[in-house]
C-alpha positions in Angstrom: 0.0 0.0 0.0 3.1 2.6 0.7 5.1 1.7 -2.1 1.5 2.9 -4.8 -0.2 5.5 -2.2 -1.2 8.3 -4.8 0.7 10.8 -1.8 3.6 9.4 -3.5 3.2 10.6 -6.8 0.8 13.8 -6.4 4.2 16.2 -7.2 3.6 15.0 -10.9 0.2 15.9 -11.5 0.0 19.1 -13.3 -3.6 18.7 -15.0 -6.0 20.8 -13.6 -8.3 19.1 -11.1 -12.6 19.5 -10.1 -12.3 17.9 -6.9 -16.3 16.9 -6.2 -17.0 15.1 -2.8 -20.3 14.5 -0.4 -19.7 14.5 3.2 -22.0 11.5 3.1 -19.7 8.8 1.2 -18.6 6.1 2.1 -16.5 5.0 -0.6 -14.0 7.6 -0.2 -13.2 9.0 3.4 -14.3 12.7 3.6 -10.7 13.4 4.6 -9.1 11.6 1.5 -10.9 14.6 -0.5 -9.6 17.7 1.0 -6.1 15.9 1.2 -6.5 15.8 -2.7 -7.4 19.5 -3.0 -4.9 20.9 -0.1 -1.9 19.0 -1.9 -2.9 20.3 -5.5 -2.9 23.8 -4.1 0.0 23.6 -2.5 1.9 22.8 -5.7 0.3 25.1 -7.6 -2.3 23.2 -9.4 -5.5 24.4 -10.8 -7.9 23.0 -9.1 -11.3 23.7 -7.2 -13.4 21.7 -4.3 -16.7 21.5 -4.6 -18.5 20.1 -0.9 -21.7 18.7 -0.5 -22.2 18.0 3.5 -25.8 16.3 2.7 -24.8 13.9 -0.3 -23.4 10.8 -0.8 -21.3 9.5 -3.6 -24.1 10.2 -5.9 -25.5 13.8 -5.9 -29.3 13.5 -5.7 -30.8 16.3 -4.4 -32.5 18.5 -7.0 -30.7 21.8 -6.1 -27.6 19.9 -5.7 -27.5 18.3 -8.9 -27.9 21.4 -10.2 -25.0 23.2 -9.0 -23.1 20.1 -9.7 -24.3 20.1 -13.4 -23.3 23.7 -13.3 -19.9 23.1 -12.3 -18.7 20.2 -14.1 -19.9 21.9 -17.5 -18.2 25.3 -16.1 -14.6 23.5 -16.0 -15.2 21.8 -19.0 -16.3 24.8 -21.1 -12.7 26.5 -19.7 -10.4 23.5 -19.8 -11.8 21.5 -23.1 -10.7 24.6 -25.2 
């Protein structure tokens, strides 16, 4: 598990990253998510967090989906160029 931890190899990402995550899932620890987004800013890459504290792994909530719908086409419409 040390030797292919992804901490080992986040200095070689340079891609721009739309970090989504729902307090709620339990696939991926809630911590696991802002330790992605902390480490990209820290070296500099692009990247932005989106939080949903009432979601899961699947946003379902109306309003929610919405502003997820809205985001994901956002970064795509600046990054698919």
């Amino acid at each position: 598990y040390e030797k292919w931890s992804p901490h080992r190899y986040i200095h070689n990402c340079k891609t721009p990253v739309l970090v989504i995550h729902g307090a709620k899932d339990f696939r991926v620890p809630e911590e696991q998510a802002f330790q992605l987004f902390t480490s990209l800013q820290r070296l500099g890459v692009e990247s932005k967090f989106l939080y949903f504290p009432d979601e899961t792994h699947f946003v379902a909530k109306p309003l929610n989906s919405k502003l997820w719908w809205e985001n994901v086409y956002d970064w795509f419409k600046t990054h698919l160029k």
